[in-house]
KOLKE-272942 format. One record per residue: residue number from 1; z, y, x of N, C-alpha, C, O, CB in turn. Coordinates in steps of 0.2 Angstrom, whole numbers. Atoms other than C-alpha are relative to their C-alpha. Glycine has a CB too. Layout:
<vodrens>
NUM, Z, Y, X, Z, Y, X, Z, Y, X, Z, Y, X, Z, Y, X .
...
</vodrens>
This chain:
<vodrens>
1, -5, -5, 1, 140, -799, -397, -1, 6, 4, -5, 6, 8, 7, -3, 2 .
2, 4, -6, -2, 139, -780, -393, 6, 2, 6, 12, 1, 4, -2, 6, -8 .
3, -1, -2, -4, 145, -774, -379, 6, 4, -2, 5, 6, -7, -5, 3, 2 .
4, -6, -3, 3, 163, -765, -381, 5, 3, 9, 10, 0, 11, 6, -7, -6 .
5, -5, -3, -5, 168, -753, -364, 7, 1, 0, 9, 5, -5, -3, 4, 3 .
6, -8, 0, 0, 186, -754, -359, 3, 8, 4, 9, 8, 6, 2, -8, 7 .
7, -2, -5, -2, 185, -735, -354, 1, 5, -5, 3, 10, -4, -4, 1, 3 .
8, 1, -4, 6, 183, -729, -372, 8, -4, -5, 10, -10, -6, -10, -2, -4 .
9, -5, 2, 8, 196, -728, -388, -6, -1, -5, -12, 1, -4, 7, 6, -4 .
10, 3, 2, 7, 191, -734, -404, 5, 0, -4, 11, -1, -4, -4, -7, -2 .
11, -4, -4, 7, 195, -727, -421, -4, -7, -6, -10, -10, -6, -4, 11, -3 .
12, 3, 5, 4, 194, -741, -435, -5, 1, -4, -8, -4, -7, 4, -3, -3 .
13, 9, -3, 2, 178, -730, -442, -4, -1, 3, -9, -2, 0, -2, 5, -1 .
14, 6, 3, -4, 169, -736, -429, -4, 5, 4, -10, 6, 6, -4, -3, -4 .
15, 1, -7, -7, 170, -720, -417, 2, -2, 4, 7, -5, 4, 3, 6, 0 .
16, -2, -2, -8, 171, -719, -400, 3, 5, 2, 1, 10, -1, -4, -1, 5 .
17, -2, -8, -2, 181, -706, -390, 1, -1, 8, 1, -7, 10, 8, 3, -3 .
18, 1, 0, -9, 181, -703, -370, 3, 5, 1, 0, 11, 1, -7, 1, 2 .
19, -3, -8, -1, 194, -691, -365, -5, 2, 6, -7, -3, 10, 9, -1, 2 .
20, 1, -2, -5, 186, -678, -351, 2, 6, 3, 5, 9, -1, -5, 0, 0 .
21, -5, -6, -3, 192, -664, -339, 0, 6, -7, -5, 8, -11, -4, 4, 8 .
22, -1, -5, 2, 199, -650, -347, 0, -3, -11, -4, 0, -15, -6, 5, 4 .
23, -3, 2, 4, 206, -659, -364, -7, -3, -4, -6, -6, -9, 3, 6, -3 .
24, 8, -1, 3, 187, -661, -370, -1, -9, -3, 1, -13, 1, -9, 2, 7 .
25, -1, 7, 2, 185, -680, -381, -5, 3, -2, -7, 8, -4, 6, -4, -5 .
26, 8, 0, 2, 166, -683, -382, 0, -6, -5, 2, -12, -2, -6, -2, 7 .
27, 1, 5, 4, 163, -694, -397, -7, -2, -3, -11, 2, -4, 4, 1, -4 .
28, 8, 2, 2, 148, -706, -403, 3, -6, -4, 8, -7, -6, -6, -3, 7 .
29, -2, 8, 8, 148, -723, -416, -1, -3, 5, -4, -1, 10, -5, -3, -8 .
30, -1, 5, -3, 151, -739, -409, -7, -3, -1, -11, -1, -5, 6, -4, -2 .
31, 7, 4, 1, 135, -752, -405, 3, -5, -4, -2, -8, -8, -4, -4, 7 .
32, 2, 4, 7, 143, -763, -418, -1, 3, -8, -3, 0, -13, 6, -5, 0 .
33, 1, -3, 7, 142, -747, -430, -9, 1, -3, -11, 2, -8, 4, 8, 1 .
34, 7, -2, 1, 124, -744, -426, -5, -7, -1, -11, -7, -3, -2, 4, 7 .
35, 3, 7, 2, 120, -762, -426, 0, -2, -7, -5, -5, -9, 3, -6, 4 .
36, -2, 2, 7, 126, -765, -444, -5, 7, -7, -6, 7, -13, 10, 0, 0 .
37, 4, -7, 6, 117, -748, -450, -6, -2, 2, -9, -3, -4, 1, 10, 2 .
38, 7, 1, -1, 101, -751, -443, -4, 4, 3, -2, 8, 8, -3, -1, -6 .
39, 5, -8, -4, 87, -740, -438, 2, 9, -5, 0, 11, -11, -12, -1, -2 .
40, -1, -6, -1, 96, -723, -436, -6, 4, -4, -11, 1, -2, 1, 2, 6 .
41, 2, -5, 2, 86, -710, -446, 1, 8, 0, -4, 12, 2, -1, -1, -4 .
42, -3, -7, -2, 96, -693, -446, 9, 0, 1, 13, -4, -1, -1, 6, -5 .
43, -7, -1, -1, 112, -688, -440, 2, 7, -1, 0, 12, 3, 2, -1, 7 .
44, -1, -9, 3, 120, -672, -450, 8, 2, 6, 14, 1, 4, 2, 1, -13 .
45, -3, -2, -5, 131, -666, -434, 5, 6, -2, 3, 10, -6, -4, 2, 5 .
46, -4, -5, 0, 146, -654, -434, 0, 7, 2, -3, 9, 7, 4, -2, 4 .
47, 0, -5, -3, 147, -637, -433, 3, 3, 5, 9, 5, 3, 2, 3, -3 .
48, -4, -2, -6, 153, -629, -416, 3, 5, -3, 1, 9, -7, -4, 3, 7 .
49, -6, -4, 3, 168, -620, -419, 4, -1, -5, 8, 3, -8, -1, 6, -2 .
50, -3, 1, 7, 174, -630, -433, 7, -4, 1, 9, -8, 4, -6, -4, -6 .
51, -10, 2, -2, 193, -633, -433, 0, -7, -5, -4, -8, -9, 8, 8, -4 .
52, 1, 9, 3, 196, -654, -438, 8, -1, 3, 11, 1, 8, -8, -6, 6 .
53, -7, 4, -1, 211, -663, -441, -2, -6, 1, -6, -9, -2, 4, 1, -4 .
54, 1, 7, 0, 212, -679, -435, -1, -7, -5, 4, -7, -9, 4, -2, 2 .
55, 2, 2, 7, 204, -692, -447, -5, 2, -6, -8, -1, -10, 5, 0, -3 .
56, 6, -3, 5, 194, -678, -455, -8, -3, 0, -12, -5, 4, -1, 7, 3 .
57, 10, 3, 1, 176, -683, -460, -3, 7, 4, -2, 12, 1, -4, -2, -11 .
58, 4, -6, -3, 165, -670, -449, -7, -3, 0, -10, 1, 4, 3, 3, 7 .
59, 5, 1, -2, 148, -679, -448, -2, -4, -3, 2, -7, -7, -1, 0, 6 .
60, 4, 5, 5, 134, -692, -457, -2, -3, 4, 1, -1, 9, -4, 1, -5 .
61, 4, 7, -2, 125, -705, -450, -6, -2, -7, -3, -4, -12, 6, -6, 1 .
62, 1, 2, 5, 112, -710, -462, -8, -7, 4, -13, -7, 8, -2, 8, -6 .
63, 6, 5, -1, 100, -727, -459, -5, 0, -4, -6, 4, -8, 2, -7, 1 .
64, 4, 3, 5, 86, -735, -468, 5, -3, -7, 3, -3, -12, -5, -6, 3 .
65, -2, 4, 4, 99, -745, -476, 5, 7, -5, 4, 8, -11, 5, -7, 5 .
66, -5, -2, 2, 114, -733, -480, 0, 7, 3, -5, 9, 6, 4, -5, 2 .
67, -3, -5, -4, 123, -717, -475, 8, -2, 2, 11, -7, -1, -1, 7, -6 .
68, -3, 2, -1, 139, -717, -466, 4, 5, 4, 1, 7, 9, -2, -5, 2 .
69, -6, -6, 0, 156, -703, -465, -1, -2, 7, -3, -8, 9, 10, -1, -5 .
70, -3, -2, -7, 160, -698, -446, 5, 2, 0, 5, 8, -3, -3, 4, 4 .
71, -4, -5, 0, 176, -693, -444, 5, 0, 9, 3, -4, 13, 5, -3, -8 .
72, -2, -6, -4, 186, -684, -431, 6, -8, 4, 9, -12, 0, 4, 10, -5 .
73, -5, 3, -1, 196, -695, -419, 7, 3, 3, 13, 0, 3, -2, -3, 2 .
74, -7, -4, 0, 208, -682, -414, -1, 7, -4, -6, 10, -5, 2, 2, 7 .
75, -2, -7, -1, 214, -664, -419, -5, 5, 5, -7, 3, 10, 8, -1, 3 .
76, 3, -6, -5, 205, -647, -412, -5, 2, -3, -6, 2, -9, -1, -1, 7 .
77, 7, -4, 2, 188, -639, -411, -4, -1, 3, -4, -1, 9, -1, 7, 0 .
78, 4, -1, -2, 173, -642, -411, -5, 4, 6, -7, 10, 5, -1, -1, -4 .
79, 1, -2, -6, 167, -639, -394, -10, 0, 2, -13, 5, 3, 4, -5, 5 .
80, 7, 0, 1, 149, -644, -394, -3, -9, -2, 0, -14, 0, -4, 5, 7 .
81, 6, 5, 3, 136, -656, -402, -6, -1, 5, -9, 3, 9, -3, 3, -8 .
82, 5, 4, -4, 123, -667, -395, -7, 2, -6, -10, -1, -10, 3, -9, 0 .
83, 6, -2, 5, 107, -657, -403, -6, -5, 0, -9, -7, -5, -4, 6, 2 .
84, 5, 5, -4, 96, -671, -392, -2, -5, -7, -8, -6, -8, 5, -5, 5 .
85, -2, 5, 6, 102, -683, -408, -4, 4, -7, -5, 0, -11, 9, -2, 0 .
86, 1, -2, 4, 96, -671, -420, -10, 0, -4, -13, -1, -9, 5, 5, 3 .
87, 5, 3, -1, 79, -673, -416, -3, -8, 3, -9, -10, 3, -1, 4, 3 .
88, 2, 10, 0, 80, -693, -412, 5, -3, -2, 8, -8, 1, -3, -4, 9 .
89, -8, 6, 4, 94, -699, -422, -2, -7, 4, 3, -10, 5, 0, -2, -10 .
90, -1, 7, -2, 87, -716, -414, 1, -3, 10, 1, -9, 12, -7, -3, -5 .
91, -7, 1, -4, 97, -713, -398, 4, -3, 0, 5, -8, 4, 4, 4, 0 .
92, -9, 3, 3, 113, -719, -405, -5, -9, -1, -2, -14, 1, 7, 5, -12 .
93, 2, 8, 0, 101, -736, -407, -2, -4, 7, -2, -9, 10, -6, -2, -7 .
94, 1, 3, -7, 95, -736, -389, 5, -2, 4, 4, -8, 7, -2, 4, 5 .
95, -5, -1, -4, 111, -734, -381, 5, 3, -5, 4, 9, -5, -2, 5, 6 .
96, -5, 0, 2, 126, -733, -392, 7, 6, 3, 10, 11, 1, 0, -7, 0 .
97, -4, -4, -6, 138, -727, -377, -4, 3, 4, 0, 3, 9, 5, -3, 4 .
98, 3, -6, -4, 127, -716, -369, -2, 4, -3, -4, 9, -1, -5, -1, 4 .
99, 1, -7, 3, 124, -706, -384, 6, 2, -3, 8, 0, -9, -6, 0, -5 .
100, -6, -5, 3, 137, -695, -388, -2, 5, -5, -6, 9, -4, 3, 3, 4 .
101, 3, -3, 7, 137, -686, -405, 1, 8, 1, -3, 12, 3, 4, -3, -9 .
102, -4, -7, -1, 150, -670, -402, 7, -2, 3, 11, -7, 3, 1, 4, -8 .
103, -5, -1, -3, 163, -665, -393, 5, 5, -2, 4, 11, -2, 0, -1, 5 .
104, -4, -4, 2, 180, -661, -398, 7, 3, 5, 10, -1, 9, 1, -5, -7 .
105, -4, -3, -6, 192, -649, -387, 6, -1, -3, 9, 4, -6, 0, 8, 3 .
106, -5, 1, 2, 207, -657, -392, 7, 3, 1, 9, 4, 7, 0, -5, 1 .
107, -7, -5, -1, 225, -648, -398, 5, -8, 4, 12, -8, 4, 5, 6, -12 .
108, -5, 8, 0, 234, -667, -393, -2, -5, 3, -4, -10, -1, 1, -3, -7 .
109, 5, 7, -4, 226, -680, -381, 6, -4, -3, 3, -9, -5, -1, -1, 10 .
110, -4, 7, 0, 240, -691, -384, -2, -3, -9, 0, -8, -11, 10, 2, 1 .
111, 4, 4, 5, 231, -692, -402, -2, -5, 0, -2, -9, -5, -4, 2, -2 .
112, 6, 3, -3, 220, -704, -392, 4, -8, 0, 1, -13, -1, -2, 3, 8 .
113, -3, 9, -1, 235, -718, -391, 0, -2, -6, 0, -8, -6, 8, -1, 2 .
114, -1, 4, 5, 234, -721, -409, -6, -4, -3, -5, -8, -7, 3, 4, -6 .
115, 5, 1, 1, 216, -725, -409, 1, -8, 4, 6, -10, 7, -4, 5, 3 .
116, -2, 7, -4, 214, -744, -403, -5, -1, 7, -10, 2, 7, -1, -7, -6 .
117, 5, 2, -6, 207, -751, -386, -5, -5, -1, -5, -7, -7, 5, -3, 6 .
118, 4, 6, -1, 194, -763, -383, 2, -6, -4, 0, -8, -9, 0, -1, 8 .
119, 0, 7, 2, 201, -778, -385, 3, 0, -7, 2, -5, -10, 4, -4, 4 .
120, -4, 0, 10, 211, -773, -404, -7, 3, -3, -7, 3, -9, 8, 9, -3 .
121, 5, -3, 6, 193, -764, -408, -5, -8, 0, -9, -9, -4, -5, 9, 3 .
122, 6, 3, 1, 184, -780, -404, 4, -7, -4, 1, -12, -6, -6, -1, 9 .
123, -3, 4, 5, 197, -790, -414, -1, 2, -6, -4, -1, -10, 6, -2, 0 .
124, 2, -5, 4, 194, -778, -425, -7, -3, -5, -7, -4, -11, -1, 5, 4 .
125, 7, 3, 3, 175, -783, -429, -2, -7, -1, -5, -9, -6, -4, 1, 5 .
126, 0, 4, 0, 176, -799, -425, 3, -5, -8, 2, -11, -9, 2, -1, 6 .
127, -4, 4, 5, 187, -802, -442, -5, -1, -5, -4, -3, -10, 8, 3, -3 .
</vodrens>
């Protein structure tokens, strides 16, 4: 079973978020999102400066197997992107939570409560 830190929200798309100083939610896909995709190949990334509503689709994922919507787990603007990923999409398969895709400077942190914790995201999978 994949690893599910108790410091992060989860969005039932299978985003992570990380609130950090100064409103900033850094987001990446979960290891059970990147386990089920396979070997990462590209990641088409957000535009810095792009205004997102919560829920919005802003980014791709695409594997050997599949492609796969990113969407926004809160409200605000894109703040900046993880270029790193852009050149080794297969980041997000080394380290799941250590690779973060983009970060979003959120108009609403308390967006963050409607997302689920740990333990509802890994019931979540487990069904």
């Amino acid at each position: 079973m994949s690893e599910t830190p108790e410091n992060l929200k989860y969005a039932e798309t299978h985003e992570w978020a990380k609130l950090e100083d100064g409103n900033l939610v850094r987001v990446g896909i979960t290891d059970f999102a990147q386990s089920e995709l396979g070997d990462i190949v590209f990641i088409g990334l957000p535009d810095v400066g792009r205004v997102v509503k919560a829920g919005e689709q802003l980014a791709v994922v695409e594997s050997v197997k599949t492609a796969s919507d990113l969407f926004s787990p809160v409200s605000g603007i894109v703040a900046e992107v993880n270029e790193a990923v852009s050149d080794e999409p297969e980041l997000v398969n080394d380290g799941a939570y250590q690779t973060w895709l983009f970060c979003i400077k959120a108009d609403n942190t308390a967006e963050l409560e409607q997302l689920l914790d740990a333990d509802a995201y890994r019931t979540l999978i487990e069904e």
